[in-house]
Wavefront OBJ file of the C-alpha trace (Angstrom):
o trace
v -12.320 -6.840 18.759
v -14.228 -6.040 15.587
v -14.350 -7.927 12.527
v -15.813 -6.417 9.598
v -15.776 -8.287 6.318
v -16.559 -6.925 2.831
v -16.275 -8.152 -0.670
v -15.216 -5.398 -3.737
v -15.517 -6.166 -7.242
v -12.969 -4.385 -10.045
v -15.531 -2.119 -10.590
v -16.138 -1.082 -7.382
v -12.860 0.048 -6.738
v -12.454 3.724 -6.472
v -10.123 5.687 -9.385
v -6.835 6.150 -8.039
v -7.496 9.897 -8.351
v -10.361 9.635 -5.813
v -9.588 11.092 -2.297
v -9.464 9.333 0.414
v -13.138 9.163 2.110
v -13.796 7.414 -1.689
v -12.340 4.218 -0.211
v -13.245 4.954 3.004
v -16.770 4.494 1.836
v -16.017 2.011 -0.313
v -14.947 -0.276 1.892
v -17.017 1.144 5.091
v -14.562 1.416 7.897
v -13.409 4.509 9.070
v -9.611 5.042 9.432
v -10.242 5.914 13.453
v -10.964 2.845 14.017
v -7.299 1.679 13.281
v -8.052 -0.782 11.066
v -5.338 -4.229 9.892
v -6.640 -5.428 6.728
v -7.049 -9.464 5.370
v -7.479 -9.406 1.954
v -8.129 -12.617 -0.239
v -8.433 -12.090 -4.308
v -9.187 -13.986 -7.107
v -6.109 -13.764 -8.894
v -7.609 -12.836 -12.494
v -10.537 -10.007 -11.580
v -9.393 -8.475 -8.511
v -7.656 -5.121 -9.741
v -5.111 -5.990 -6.609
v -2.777 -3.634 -7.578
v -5.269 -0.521 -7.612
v -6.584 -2.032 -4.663
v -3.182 -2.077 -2.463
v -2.548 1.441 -3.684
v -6.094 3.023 -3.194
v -5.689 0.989 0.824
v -2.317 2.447 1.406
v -3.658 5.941 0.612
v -6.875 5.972 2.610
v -5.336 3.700 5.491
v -1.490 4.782 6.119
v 0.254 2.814 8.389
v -2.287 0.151 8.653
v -1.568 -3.811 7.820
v -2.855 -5.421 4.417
v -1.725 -9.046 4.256
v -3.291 -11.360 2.317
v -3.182 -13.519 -0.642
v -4.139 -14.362 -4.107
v -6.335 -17.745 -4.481
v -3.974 -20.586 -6.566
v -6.487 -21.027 -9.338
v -5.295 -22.497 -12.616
v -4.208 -19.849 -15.257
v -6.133 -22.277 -17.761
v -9.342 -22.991 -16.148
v -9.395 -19.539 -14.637
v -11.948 -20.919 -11.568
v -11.162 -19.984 -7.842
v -13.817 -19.952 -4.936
v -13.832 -17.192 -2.560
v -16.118 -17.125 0.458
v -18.302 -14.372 1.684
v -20.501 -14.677 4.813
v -22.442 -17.369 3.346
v -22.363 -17.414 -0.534
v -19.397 -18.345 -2.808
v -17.871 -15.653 -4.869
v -16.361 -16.809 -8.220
v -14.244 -12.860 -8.806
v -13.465 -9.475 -6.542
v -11.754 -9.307 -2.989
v -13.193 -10.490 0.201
v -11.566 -9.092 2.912
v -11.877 -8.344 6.182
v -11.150 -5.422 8.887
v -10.150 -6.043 12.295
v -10.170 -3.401 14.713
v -10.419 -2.740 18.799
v -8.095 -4.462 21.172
v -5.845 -5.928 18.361
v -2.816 -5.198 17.106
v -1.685 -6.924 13.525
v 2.210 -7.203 12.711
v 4.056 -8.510 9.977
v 6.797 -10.804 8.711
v 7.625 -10.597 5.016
v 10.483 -13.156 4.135
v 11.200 -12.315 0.238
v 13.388 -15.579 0.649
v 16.890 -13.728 -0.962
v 20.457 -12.715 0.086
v 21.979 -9.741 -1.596
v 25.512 -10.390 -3.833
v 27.557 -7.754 -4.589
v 26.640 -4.372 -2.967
v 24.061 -2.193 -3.322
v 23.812 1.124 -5.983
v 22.354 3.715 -6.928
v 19.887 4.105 -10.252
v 21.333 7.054 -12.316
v 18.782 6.601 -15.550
v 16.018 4.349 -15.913
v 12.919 4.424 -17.708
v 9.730 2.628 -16.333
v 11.038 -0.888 -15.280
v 14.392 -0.717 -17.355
v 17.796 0.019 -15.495
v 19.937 1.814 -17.961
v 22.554 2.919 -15.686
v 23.949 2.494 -11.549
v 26.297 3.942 -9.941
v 27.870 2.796 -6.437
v 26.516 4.219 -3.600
v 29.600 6.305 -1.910
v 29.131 9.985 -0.693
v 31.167 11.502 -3.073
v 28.885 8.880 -5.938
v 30.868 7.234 -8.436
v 31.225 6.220 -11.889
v 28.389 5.149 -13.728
v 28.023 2.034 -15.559
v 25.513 -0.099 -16.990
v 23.793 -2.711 -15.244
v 25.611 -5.092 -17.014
v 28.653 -4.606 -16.569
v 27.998 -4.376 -12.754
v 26.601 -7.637 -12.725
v 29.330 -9.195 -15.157
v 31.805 -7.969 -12.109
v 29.489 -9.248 -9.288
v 29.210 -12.867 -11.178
v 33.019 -12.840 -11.547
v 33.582 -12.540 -7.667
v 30.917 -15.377 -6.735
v 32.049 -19.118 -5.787
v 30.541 -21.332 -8.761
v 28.130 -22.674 -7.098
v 26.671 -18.857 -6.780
v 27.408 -18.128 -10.564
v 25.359 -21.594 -11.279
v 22.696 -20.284 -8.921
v 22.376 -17.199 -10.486
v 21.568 -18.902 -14.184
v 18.178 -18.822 -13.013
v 17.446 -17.688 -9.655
v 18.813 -13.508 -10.374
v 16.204 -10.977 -8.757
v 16.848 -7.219 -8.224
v 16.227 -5.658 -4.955
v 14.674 -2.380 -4.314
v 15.243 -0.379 -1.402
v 12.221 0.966 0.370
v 13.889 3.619 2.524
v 15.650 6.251 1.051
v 17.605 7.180 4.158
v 18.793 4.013 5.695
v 22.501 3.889 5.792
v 22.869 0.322 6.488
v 20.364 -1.939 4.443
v 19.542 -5.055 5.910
v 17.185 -8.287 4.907
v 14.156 -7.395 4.554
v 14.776 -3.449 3.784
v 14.554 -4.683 0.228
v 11.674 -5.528 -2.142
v 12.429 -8.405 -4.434
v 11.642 -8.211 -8.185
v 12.293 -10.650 -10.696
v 14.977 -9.824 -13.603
v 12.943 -10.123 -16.481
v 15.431 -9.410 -19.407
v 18.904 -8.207 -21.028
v 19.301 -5.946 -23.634
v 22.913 -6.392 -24.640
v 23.801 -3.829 -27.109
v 22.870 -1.115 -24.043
v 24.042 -3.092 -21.251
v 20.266 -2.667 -19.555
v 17.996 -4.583 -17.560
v 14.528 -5.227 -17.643
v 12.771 -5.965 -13.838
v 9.448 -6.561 -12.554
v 8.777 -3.198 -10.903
v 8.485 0.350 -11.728
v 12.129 2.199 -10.793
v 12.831 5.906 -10.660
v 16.290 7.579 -10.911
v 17.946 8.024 -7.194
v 17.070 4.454 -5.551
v 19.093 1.907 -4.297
v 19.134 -1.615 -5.312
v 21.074 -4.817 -4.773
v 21.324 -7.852 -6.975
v 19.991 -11.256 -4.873
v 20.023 -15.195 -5.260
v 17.222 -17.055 -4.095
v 17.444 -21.237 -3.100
v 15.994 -22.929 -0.359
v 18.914 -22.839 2.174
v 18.407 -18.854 1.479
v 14.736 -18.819 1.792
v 15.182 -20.799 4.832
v 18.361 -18.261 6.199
v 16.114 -15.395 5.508
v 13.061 -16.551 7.306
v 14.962 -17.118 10.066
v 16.426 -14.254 10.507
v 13.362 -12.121 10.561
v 11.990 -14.418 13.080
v 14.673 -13.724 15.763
v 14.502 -10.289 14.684
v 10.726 -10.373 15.550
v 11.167 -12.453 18.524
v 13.895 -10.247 20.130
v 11.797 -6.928 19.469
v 8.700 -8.378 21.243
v 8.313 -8.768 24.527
v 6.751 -12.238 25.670
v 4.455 -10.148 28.496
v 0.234 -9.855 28.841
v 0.133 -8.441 24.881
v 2.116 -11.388 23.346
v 0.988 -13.019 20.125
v -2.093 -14.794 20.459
v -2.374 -16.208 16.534
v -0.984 -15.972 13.344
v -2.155 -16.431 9.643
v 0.377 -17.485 6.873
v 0.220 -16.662 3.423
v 3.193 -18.574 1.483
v 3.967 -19.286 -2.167
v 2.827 -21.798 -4.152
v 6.956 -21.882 -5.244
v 8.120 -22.702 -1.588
v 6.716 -25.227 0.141
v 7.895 -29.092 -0.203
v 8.815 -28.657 -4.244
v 11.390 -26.002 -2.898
v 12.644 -27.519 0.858
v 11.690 -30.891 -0.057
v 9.868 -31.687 3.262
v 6.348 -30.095 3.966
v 5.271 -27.569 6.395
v 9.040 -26.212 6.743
v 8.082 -22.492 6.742
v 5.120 -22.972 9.533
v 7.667 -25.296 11.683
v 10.304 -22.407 11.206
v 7.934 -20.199 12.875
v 6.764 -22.288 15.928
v 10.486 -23.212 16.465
v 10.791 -19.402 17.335
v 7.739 -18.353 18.554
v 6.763 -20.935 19.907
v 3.329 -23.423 20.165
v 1.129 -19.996 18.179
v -1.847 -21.045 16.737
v -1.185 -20.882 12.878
v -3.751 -20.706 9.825
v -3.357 -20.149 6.508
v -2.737 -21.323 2.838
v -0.402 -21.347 -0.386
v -0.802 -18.253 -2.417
v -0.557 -17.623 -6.433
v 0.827 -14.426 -4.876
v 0.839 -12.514 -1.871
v 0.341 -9.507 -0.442
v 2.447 -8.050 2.733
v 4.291 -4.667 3.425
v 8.049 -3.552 2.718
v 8.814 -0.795 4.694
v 5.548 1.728 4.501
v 4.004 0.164 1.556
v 2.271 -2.585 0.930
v 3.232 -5.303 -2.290
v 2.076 -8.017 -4.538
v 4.991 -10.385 -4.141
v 6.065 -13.894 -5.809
v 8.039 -16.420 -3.812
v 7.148 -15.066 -0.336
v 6.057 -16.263 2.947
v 3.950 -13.908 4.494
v 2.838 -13.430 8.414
v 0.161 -11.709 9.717
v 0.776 -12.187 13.707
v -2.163 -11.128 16.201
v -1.477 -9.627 19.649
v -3.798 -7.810 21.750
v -3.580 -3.928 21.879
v -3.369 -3.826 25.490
v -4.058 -5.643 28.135
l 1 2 3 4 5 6 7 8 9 10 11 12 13 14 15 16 17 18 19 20 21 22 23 24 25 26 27 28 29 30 31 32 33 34 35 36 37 38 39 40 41 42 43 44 45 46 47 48 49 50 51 52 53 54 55 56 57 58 59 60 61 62 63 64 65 66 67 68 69 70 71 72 73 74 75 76 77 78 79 80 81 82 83 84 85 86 87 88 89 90 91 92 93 94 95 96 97 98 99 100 101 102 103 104 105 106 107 108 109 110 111 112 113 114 115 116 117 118 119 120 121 122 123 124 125 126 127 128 129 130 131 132 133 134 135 136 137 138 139 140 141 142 143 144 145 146 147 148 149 150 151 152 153 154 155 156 157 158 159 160 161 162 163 164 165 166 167 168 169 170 171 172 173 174 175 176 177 178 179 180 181 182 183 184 185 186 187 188 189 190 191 192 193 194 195 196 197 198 199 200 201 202 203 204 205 206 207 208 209 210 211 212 213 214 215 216 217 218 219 220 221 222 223 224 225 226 227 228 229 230 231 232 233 234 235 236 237 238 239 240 241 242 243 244 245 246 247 248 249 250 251 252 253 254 255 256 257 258 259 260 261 262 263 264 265 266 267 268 269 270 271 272 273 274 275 276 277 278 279 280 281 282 283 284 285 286 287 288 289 290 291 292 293 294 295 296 297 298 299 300 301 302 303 304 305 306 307 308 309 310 311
């Protein structure tokens, strides 16, 4: 295996209109190579966004995972390390590449309500109008009023829930009939407008997705997680190329403040695949793929899980 490690400032980053051998050079490893990224940023300099983009372009179908450093937003200080000097700003990440193969669990910790629609006007991040997702389509509505008739079927422990813990889901594949957990990526519902019936969320949307309204509370987060894990565990054979190591990258938001017992997430994951070495740390955001593109998410537990290439 090879392990190359480099550290970007903003201003190194390439502008998203550069081709591809611009990042390529930037961060000197050649796509060949097959490269799965670990990326840690200090939350306030970094440019992640540009940075996820500009990786997804010049490396498609490799892994990014990673995580923001959990600096104070009022002291603005986080320590990154580099080979041997401490970085204060910028990315250090690293490249792996040779006999290893990186794969990923991203476990958004949500459950869809209601059932999933289709965006028929939006602007930027602002839903205007849905309509269900049927073949023949439907009637449109605003978002609104579909979530006034989604609240009104909910138990009221659900309607209490969703108070404060609403997020809208995004569908990453066009084409998937049946969505399922983790088909989805979770964005917080920001605001209300009520005289147009429309809804601000934390994400860019574009006429023709799907999306699906979600709760999110720790018996969820836990539900989720475990799902994805027996998912994982049942797609991977246990043979000469199983798992060898794992990183974690999880939320500053889960955690004991949201299970109220510590290391729940990292015993969730040795309870299913089993005695894995596990590293990692809690995140003021993190970064992990839905579907073929790779995110900045909030409230996530990330896993970046190591297995040789071949034997």
């Amino acid at each position: 295996m090879t392990v190359k490690p480099f550290l970007l400032q903003e201003d190194d980053l390439p502008d998203l209109d550069s081709p591809p051998d611009a990042w390529v050079e930037t961060i000197g490893v050649t796509p060949a190579v097959q490269p799965s990224f670990i990326l840690l940023a200090d939350p306030f300099t970094a440019g992640i966004t540009e940075l996820l983009q500009g990786l997804d372009f010049a490396y498609p179908g490799a892994v990014k995972v990673g995580g923001l450093a959990s600096a104070s937003s009022f002291q603005r200080n986080s320590g990154l390390f580099f080979n041997d000097t401490l970085q204060t700003e910028g990315v250090v990440g690293v490249a792996l590449s040779g006999n290893v193969v990186m794969e990923t669990i991203v476990a958004q910790g949500c459950r869809p309500i209601g059932r999933p629609f289709r965006i028929a006007a939006g602007e930027r991040n602002i839903l205007l109008e849905l309509e269900e997702c049927d073949e023949f389509g439907g009637e449109t509505q605003t978002p609104v009023e579909a979530l006034q008739a989604i609240l009104q079927d909910l138990d009221e422990a659900d309607r209490e829930l969703a108070q404060d813990s609403l997020h809208v889901g995004i569908a990453q594949d066009g084409f998937k009939e049946n969505l399922q957990p983790g088909d989805f990526l979770i964005r917080n519902l920001l605001g209300v407008d009520p005289r147009l019936g429309a809804l601000a969320i934390g994400d860019r949307i574009r006429v023709g997705q799907r999306i699906q309204f979600h709760l999110r509370d720790a018996r969820t987060s836990a539900d989720d997680l475990e799902t994805l894990l027996i998912r994982y565990r049942s797609e991977h054979k246990l043979d000469d190329t199983a798992p060898v190591g794992a990183l974690m990258f999880s939320c500053l938001g889960r955690g004991e403040g949201l299970y109220e017992k510590p290391n729940f997430d990292a015993h969730l994951f040795q309870e299913f695949l089993g005695d894995l070495p596990l590293s990692g740390f809690f995140c003021g955001g993190e970064i992990g793929p839905v579907g073929d593109t790779t995110f900045l998410h909030g409230y996530t537990s990330v896993f970046g899980i190591c297995r040789p290439a071949h034997t």
